[in-house]
Backbone of each chain as ProteinMPNN parsed JSONL, in Angstrom:
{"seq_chain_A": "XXXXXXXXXXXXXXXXXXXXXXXXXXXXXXXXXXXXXXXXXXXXXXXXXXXXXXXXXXXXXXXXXXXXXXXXXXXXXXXXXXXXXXXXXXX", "coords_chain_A": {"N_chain_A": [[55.565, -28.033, -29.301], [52.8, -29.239, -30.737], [49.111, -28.214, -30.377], [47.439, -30.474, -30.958], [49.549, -32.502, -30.099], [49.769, -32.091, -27.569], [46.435, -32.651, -26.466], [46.248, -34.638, -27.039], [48.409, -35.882, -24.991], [47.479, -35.134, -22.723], [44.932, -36.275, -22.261], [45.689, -39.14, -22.321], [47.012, -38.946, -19.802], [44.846, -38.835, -18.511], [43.494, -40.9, -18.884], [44.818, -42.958, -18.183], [45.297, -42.403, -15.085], [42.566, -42.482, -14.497], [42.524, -45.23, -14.927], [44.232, -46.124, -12.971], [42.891, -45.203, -10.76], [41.095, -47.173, -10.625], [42.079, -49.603, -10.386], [43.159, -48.996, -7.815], [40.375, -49.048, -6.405], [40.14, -52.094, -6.953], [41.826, -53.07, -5.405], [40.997, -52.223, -3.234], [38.371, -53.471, -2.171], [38.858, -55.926, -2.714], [38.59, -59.392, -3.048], [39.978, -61.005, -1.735], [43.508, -61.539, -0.676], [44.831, -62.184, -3.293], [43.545, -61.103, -4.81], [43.907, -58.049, -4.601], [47.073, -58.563, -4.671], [47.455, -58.772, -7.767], [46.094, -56.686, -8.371], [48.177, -54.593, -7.169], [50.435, -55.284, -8.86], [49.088, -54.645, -11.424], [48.86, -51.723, -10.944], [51.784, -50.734, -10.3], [51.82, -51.408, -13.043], [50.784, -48.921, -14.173], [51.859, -46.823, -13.24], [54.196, -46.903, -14.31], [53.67, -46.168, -17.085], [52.621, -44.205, -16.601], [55.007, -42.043, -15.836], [55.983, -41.992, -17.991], [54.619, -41.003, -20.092], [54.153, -38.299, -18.542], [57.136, -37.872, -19.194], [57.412, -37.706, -21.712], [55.857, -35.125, -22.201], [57.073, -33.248, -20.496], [59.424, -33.035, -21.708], [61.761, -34.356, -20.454], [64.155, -36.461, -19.588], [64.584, -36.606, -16.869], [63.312, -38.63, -15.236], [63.611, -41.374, -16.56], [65.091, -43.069, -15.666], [63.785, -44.536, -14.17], [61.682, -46.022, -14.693], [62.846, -48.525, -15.883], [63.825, -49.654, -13.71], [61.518, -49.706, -11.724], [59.867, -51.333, -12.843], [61.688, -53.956, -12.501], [61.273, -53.887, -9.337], [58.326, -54.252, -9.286], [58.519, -56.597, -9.922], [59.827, -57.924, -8.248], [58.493, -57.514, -5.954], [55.784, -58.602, -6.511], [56.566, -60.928, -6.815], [57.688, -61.64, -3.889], [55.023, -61.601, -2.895], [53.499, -63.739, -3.918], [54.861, -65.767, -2.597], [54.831, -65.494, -0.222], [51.872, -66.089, 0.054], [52.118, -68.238, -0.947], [53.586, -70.137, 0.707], [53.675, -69.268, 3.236], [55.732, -67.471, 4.536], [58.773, -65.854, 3.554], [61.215, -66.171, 3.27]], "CA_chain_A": [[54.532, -29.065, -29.39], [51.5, -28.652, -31.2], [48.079, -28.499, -29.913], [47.266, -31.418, -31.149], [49.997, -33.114, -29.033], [49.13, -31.5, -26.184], [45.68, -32.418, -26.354], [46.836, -36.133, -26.471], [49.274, -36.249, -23.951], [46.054, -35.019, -21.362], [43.883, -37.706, -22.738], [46.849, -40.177, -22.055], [47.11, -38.738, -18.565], [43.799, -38.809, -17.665], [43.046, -41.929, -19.191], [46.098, -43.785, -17.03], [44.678, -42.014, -13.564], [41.45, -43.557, -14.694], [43.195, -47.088, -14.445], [45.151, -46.227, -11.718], [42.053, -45.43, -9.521], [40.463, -48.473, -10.932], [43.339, -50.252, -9.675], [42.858, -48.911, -6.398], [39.642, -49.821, -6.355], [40.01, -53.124, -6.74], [42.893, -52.943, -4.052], [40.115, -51.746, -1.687], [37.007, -54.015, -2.263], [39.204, -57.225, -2.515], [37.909, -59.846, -2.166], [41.429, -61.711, -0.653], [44.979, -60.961, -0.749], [45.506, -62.845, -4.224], [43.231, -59.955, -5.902], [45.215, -57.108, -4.21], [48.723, -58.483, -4.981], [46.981, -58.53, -9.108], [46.108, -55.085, -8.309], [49.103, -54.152, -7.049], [51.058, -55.528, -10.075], [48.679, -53.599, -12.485], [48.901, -50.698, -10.719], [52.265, -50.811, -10.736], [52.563, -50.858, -14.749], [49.985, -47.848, -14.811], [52.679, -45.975, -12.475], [55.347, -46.873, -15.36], [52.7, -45.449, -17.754], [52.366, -42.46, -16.263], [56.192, -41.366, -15.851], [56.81, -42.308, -19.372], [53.841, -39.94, -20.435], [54.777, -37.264, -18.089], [58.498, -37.484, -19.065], [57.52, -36.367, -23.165], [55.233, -33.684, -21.866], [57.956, -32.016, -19.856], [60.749, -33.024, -22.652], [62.815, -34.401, -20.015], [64.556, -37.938, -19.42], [65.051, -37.096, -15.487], [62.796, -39.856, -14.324], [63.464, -42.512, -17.022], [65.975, -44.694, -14.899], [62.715, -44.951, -13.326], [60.984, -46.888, -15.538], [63.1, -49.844, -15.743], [63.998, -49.882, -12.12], [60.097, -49.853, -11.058], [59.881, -53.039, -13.383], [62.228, -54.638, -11.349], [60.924, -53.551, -8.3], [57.189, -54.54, -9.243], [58.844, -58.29, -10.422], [60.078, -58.935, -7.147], [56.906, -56.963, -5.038], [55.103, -59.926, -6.882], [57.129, -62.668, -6.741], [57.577, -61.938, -2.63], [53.652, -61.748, -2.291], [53.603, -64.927, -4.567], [55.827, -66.461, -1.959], [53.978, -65.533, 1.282], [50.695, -66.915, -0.107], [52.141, -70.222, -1.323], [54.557, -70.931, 2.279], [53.295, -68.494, 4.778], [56.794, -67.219, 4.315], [59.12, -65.373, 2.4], [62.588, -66.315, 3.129]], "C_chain_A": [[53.242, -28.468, -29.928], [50.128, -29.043, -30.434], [47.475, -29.587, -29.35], [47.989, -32.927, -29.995], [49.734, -33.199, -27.912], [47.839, -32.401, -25.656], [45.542, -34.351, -26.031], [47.509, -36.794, -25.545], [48.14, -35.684, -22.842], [45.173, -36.293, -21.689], [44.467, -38.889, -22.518], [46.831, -40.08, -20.225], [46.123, -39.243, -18.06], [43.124, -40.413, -17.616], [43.572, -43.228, -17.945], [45.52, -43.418, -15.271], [43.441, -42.551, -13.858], [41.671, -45.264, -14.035], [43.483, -46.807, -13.484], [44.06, -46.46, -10.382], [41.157, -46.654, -9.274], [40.889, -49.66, -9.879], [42.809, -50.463, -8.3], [42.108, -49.435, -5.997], [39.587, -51.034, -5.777], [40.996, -53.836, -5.579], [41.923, -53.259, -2.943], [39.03, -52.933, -1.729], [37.914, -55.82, -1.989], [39.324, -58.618, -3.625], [38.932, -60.132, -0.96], [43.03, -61.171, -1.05], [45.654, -61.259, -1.956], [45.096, -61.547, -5.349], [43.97, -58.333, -5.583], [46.117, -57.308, -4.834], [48.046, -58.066, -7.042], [47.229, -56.917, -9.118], [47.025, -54.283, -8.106], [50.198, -54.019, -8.474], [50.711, -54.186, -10.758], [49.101, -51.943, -12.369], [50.649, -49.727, -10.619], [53.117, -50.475, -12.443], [52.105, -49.639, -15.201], [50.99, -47.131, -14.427], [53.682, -45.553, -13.916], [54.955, -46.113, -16.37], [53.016, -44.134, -17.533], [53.594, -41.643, -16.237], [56.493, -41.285, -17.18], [56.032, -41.092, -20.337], [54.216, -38.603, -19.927], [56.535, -36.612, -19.059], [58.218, -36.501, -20.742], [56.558, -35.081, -22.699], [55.792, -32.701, -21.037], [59.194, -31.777, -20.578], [61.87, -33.322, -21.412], [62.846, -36.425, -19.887], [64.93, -38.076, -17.674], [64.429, -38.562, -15.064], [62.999, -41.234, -15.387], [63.978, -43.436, -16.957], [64.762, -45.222, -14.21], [61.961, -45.891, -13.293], [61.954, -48.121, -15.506], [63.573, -50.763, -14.091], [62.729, -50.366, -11.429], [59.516, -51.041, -11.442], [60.163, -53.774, -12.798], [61.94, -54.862, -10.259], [59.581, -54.337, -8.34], [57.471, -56.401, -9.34], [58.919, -58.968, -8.283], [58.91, -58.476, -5.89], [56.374, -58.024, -5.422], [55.15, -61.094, -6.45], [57.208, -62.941, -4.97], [56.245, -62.725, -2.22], [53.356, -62.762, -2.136], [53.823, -66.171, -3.352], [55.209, -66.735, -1.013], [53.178, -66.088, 0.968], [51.123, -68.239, -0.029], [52.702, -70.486, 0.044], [54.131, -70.493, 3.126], [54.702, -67.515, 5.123], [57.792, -66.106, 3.726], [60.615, -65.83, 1.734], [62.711, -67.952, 3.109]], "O_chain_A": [[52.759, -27.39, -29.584], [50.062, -30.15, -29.9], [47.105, -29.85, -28.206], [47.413, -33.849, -29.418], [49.485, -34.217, -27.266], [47.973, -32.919, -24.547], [44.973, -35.014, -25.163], [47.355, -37.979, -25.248], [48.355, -36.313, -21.807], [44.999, -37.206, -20.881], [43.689, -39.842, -22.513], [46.653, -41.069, -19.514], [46.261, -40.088, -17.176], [42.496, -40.954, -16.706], [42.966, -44.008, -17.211], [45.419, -44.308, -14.427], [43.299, -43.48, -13.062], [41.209, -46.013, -13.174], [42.78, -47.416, -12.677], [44.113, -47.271, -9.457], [40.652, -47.057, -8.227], [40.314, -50.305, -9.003], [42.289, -51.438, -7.756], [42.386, -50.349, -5.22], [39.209, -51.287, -4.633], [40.84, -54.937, -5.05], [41.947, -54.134, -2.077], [39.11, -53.353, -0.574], [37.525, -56.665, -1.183], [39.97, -58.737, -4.667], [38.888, -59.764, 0.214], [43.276, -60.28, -1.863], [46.817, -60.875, -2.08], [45.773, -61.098, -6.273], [44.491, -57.66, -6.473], [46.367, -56.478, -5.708], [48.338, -56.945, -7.456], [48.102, -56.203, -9.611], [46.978, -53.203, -8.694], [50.626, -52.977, -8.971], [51.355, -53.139, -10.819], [49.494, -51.176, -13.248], [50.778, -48.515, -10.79], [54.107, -49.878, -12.867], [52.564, -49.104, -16.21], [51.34, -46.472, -15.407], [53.877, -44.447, -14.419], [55.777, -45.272, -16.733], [53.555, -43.251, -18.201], [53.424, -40.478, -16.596], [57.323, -40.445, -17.527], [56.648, -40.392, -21.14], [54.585, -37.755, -20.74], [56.896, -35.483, -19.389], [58.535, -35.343, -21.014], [56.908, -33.979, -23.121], [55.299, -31.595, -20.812], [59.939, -30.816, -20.388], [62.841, -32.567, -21.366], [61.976, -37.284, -20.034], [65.375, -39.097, -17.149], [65.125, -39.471, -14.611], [62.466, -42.25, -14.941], [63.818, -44.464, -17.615], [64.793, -46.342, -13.701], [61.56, -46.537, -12.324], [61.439, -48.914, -14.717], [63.596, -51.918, -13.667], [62.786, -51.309, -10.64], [58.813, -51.737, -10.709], [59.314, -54.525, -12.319], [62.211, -55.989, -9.844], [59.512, -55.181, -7.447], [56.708, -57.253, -8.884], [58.413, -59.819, -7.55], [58.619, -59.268, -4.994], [56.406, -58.804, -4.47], [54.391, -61.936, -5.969], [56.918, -64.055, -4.534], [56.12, -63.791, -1.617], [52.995, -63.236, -1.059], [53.152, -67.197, -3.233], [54.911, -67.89, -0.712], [53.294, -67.175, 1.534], [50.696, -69.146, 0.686], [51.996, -71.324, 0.604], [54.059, -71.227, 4.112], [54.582, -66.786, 6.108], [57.058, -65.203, 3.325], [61.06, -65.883, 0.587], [63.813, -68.487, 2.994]]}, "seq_chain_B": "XXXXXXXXXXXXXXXXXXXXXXXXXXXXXXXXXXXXXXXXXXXXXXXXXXXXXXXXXXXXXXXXXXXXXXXXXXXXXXXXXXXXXXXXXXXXXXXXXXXXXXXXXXXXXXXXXXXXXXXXXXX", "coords_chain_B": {"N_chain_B": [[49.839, -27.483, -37.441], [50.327, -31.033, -36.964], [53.207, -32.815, -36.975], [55.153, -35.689, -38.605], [56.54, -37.459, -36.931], [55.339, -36.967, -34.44], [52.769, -37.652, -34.674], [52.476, -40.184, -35.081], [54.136, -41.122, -32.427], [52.034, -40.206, -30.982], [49.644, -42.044, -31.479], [50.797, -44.233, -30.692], [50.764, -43.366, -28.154], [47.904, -43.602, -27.766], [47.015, -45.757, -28.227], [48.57, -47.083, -25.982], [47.718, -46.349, -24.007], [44.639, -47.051, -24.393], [45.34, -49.79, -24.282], [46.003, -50.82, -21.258], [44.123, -48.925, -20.012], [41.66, -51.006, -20.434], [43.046, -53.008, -19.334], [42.706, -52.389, -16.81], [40.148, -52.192, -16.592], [39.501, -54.66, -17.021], [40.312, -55.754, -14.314], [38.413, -54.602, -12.648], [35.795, -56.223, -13.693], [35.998, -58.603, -14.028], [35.222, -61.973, -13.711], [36.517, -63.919, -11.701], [39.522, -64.121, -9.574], [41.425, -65.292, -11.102], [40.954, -64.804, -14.257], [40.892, -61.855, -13.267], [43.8, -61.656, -13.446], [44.15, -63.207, -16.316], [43.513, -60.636, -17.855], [44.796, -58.351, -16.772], [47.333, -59.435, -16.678], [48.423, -59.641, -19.329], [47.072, -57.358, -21.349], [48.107, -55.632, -19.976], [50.399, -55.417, -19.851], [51.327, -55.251, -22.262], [50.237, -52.911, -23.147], [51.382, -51.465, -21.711], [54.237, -51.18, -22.378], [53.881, -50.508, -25.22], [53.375, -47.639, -24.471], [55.996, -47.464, -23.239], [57.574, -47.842, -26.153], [56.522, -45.482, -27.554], [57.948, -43.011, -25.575], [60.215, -43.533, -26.539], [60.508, -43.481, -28.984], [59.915, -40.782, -29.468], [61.77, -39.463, -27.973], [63.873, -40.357, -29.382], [66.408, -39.326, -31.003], [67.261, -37.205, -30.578], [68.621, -34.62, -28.28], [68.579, -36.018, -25.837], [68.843, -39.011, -25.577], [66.89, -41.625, -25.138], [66.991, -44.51, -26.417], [68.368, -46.595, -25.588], [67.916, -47.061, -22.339], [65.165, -47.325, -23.08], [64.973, -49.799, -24.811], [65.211, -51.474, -22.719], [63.856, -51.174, -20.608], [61.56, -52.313, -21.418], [62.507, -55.038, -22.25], [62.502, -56.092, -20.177], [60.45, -55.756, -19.289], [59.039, -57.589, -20.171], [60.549, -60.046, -19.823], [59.815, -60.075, -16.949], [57.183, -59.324, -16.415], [55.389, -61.991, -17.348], [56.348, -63.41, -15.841], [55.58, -62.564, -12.88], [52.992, -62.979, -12.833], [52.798, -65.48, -13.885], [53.914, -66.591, -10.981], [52.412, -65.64, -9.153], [49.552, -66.495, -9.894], [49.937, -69.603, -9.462], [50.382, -69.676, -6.391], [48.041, -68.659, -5.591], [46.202, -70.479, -6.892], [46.572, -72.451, -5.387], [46.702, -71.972, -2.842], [43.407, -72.499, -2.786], [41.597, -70.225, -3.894], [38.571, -69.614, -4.832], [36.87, -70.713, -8.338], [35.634, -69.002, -10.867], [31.939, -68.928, -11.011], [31.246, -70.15, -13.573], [33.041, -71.709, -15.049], [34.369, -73.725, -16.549], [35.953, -76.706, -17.082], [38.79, -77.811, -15.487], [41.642, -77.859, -15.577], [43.897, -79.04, -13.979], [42.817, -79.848, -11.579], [42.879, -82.176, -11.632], [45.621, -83.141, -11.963], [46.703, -82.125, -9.242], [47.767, -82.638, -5.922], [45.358, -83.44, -3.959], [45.058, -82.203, -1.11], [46.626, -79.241, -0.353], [48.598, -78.86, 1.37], [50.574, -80.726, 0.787], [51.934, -80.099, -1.386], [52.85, -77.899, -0.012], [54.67, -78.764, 1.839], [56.567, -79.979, 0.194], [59.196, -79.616, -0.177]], "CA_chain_B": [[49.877, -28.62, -37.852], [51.511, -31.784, -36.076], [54.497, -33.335, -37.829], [54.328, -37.108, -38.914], [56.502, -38.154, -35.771], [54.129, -36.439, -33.767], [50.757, -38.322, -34.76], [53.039, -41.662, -34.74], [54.065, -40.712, -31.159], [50.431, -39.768, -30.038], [48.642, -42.985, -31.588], [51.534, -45.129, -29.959], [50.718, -43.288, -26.564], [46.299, -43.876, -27.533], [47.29, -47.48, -28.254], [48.806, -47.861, -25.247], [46.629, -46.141, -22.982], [43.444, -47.866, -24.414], [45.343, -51.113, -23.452], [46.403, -50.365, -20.022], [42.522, -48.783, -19.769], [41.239, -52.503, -20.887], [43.639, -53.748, -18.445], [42.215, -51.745, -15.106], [38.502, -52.481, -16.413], [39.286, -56.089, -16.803], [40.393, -55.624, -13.113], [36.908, -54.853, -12.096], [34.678, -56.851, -14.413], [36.053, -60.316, -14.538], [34.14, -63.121, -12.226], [37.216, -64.164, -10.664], [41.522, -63.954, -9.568], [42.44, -66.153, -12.785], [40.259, -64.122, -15.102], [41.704, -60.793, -13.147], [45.106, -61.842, -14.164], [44.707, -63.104, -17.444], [43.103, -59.197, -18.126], [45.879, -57.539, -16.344], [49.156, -59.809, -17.052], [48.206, -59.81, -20.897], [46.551, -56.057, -21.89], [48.57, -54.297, -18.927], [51.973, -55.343, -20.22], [51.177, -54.756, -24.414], [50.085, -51.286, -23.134], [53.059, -49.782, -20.969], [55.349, -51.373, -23.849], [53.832, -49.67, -26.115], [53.442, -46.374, -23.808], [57.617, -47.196, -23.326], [58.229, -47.02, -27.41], [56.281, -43.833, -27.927], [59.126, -42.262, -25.25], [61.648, -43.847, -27.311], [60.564, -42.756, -30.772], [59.699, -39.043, -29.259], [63.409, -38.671, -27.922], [64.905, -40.644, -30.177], [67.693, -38.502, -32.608], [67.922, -35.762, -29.685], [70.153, -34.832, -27.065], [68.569, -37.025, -24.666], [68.349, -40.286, -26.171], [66.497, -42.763, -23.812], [66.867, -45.666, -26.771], [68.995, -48.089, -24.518], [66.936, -47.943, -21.204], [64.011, -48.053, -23.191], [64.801, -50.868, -24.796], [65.743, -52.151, -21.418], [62.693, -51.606, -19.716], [60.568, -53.153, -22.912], [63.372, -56.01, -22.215], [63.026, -56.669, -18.619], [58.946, -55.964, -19.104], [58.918, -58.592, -21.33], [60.806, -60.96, -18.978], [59.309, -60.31, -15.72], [55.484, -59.605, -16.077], [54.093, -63.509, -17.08], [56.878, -64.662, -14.641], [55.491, -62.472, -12.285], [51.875, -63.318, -12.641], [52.448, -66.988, -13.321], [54.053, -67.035, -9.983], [50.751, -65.435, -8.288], [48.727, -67.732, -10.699], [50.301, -70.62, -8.881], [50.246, -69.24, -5.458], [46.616, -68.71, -5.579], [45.582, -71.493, -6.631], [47.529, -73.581, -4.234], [45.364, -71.425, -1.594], [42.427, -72.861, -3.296], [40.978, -69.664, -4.215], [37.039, -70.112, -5.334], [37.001, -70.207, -9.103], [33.799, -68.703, -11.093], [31.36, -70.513, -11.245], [31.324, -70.43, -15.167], [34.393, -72.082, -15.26], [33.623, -75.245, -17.332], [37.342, -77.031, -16.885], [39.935, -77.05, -14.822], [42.896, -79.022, -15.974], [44.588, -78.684, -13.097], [42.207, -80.364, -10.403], [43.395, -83.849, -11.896], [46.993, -83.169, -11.846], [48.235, -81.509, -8.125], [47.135, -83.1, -4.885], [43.745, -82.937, -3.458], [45.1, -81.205, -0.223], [47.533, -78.469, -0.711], [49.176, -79.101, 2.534], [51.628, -81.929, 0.537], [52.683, -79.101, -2.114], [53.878, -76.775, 0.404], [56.017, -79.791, 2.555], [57.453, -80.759, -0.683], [60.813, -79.073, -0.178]], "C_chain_B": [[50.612, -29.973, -37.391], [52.097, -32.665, -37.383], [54.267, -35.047, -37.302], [55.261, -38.303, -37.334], [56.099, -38.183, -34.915], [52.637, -37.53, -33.75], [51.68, -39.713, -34.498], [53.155, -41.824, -33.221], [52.551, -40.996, -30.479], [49.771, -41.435, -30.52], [49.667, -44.024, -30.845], [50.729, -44.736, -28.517], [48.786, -43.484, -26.544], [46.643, -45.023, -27.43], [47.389, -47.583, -26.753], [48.214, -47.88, -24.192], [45.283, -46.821, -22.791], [43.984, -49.19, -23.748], [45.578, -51.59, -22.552], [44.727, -49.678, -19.09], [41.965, -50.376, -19.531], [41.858, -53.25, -19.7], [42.786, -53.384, -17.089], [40.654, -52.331, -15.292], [38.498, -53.927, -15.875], [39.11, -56.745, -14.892], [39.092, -55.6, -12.46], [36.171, -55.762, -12.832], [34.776, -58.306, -14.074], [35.496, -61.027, -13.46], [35.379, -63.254, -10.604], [38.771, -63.945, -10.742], [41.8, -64.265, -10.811], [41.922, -64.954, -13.64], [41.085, -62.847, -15.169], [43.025, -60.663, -13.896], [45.304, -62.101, -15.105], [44.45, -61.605, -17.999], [44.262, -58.326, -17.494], [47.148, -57.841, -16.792], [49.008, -59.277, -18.674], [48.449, -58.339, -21.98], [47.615, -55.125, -21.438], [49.817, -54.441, -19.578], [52.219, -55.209, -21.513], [51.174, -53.206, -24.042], [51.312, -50.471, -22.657], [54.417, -50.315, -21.722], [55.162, -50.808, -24.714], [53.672, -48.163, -25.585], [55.438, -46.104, -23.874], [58.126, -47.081, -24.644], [58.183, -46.237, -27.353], [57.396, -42.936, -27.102], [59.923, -42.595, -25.916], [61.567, -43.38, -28.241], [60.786, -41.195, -30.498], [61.172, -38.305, -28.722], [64.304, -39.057, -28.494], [65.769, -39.793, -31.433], [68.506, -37.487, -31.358], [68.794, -36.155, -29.359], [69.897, -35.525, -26.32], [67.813, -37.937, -25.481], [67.984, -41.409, -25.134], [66.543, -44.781, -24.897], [67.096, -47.094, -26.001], [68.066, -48.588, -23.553], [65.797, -47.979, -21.479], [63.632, -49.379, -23.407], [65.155, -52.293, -23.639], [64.706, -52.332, -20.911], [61.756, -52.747, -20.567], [61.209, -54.504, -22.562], [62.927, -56.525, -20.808], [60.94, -56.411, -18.46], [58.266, -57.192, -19.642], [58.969, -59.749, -20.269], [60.084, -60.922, -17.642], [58.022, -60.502, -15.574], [55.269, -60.956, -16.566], [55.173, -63.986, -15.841], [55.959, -64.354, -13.345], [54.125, -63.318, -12.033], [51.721, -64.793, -13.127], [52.616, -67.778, -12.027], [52.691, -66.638, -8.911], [50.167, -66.044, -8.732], [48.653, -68.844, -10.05], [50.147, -70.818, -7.51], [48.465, -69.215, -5.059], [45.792, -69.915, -5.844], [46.117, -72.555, -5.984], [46.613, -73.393, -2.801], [44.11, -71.641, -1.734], [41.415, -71.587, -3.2], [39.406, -70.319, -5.1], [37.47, -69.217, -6.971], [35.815, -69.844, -9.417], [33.167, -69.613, -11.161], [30.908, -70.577, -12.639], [32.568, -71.211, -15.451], [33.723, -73.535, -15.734], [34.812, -76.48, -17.449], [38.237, -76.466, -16.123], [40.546, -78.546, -14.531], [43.598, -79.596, -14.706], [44.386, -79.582, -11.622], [42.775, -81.841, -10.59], [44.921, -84.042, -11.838], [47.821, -82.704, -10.057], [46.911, -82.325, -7.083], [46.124, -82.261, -4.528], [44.203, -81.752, -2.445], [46.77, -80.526, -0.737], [48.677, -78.745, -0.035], [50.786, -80.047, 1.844], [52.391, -80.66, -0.835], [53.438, -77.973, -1.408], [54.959, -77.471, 1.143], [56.555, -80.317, 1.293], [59.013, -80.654, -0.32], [61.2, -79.313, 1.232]], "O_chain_B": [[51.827, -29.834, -37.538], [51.54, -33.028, -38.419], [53.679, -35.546, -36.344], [54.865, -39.377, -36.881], [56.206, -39.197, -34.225], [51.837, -37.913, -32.896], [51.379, -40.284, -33.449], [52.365, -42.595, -32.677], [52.182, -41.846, -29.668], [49.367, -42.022, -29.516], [48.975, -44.856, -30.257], [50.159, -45.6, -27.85], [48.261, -43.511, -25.431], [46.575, -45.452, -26.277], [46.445, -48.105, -26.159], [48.042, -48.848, -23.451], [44.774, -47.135, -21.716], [43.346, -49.721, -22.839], [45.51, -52.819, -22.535], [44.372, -49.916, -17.935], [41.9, -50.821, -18.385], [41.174, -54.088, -19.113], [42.264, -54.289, -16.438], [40.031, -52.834, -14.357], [37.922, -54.391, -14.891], [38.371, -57.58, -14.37], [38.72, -56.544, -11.764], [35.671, -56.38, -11.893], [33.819, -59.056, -13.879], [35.366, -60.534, -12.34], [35.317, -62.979, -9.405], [39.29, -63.627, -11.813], [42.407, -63.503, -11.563], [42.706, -64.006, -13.642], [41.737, -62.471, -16.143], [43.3, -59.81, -14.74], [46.374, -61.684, -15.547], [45.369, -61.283, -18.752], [44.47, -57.347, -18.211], [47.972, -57.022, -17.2], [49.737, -58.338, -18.995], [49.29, -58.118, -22.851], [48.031, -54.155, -22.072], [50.342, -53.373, -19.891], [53.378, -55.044, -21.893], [51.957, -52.397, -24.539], [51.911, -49.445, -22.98], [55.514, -49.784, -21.553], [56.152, -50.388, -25.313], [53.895, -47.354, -26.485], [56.054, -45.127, -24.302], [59.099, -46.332, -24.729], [59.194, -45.57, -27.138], [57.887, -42.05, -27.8], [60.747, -41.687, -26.022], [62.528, -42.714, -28.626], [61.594, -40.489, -31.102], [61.587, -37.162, -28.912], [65.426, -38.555, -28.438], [65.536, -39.837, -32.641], [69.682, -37.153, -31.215], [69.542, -37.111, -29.566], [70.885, -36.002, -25.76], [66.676, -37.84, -25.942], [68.817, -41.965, -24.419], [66.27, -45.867, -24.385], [66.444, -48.128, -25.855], [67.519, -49.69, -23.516], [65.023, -48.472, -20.658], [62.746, -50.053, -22.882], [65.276, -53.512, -23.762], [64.355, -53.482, -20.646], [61.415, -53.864, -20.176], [60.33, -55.366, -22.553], [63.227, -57.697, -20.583], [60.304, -56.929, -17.542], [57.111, -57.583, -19.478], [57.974, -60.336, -19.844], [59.738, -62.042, -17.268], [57.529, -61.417, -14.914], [54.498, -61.322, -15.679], [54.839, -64.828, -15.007], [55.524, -65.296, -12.684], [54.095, -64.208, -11.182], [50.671, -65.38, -12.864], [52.096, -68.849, -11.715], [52.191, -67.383, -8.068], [49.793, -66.765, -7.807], [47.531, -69.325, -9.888], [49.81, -71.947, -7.154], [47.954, -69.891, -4.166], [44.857, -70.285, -5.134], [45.847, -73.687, -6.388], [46.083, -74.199, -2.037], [43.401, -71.073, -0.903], [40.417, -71.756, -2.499], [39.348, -71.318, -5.817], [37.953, -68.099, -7.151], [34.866, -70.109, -8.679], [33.457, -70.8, -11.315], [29.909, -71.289, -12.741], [32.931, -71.015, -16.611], [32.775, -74.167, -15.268], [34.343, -77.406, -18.11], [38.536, -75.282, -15.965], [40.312, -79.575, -13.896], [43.766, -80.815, -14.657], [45.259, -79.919, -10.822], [43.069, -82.539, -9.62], [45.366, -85.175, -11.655], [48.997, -82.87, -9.732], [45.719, -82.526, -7.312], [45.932, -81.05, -4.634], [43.912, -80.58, -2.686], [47.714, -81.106, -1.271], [49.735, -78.886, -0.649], [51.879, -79.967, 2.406], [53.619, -80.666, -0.915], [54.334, -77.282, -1.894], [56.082, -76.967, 1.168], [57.13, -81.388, 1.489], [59.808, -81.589, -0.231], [62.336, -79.033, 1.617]]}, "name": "protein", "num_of_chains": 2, "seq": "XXXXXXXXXXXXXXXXXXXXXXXXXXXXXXXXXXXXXXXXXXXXXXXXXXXXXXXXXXXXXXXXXXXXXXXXXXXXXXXXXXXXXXXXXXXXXXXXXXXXXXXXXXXXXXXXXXXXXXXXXXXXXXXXXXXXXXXXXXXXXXXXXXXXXXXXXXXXXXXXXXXXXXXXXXXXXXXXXXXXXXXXXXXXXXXXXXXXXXXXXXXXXXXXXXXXXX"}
């Protein structure tokens, strides 16, 4: 990898942990449970972000069942939250 | 010197980061929930699609070819994020979340019952 790559794939990193804490952030401050679950989502796709970045800067594909699995995972984390708000509920 | 799949690679992974950035700011900035979400469902899911090519182009020819479950995740990112966040969209405002108060329309107030109470005994 050249320098150059390198020097991009940190700027990618850092950029994504930027969001991520953002994320958090807005996790923490609120206001109600509708801006959380948002936050959650987002934070969520930054996660996906970040493995997918990681994975070319180590040249490996271990974690990239990861990535479409965590999709899945974040769909229905949503759609539960979704659920409880609107019924009080889930099931 | 970096090689031309290299800089393709890297501006795929600036692209996608700036729009995944854009996404988290929107997160803080916007007045209110709706706003949040159109800035997050929209930016956040262009960006980690385009963060998921750049792995695909960068291992694509090798020995570890991730083409399939990339285009899987890209596939199933596609399909799930507006479902997800139209179903919180809906949810929220059913809870009569406070919208901004710039909000100059809202289609919506003329179409679903005044009290919520008759949308959740529907079923």
């Amino acid at each position: 990898m050249s320098p150059f790559f390198v020097t991009v794939l940190w700027i990618c990193l850092l950029g994504l942990i930027l969001s991520g804490i953002l994320c958090l952030y807005r996790m923490f401050i609120g206001p109600r449970a509708g801006d959380r679950a948002v936050a959650f989502d987002t934070l969520g796709t930054v996660f996906i972000a970040i493995i997918c970045v990681l994975g070319i800067a180590w040249e490996s594909v271990l974690y990239f069942d990861a990535v479409w699995i965590l999709t899945i995972l974040g769909f229905l984390g949503s759609a539960s939250i979704a659920r409880y708000l609107e019924r009080g509920r889930i099931f | 010197m970096p090689s031309v799949l290299e800089i393709l690679v890297a501006s795929l992974l600036l692209t996608g980061t700036f729009l995944v950035a854009v996404a988290a700011l929107g997160l803080i900035r916007m007045p209110d929930v709706f706003c949040r979400m159109h800035a997050a469902g929209k930016a956040g899911t262009l960006g980690v699609v385009t963060i998921i090519l750049a792995a695909v182009v960068h291992f694509a020819g090798g020995e570890q070819d991730v083409t399939f479950r990339g285009l899987l995740a890209i596939f199933f990112q596609f399909l799930t994020s507006p479902a997800a966040t139209h179903l919180l969209a809906r949810a929220v405002y059913l809870c009569e979340y406070p919208l901004s108060e710039r909000t100059q329309v809202n289609e919506l107030k003329a179409l679903l019952p005044s009290r919520p109470d008759e949308v959740f005994n529907r079923e």
